[in-house]
N, C-alpha and C positions, 0 to 999 in steps of 0.2 A: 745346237741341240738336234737329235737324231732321234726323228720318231720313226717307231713301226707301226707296221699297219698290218692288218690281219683279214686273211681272206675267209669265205662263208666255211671251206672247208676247216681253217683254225678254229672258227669261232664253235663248229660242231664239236670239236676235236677238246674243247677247253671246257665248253660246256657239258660235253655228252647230252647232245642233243641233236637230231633230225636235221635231212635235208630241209623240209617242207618248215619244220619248227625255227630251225635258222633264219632262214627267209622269212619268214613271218616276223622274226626278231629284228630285222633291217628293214622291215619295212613300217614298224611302229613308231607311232609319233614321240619326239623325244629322246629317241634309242640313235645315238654316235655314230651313224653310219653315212658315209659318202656314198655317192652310186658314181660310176666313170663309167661311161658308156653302159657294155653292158655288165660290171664289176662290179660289186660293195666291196665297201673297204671301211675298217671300222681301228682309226687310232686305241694301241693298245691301252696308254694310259688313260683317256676317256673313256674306253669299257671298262679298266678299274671303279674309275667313279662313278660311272653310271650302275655297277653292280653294290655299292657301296651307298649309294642313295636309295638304292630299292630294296637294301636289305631288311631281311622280315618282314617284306609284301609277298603276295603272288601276282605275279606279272602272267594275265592271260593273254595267248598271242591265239586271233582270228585270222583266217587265209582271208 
């Protein structure tokens, strides 16, 4: 099995959301994100479900 993985710039890019709001989203408790070094990395199909378990919430992201 061949997973991808997606960097802060895809996850802006997917979501249309901010640098600063990106990061914030990786750094939320909960929220599928690897850190390697100095890199997140967030398996795509994990951000499916992670978007899919929070649908019709609002998910506020604090720096």
């Amino acid at each position: 099995m061949t997973h991808k993985y997606l960097t802060v710039k895809d996850i802006q890019e997917a979501l249309h959301i901010g640098h600063n709001a990106a990061y914030a989203l990786m750094s939320l408790d909960g929220f599928p994100s690897v850190k390697v070094g100095r890199k997140y990395l967030v398996d795509e199909e994990a951000l499916h479900k992670w978007l899919s378990e929070h649908k019709g919430t609002t998910v506020y992201l604090t720096p």
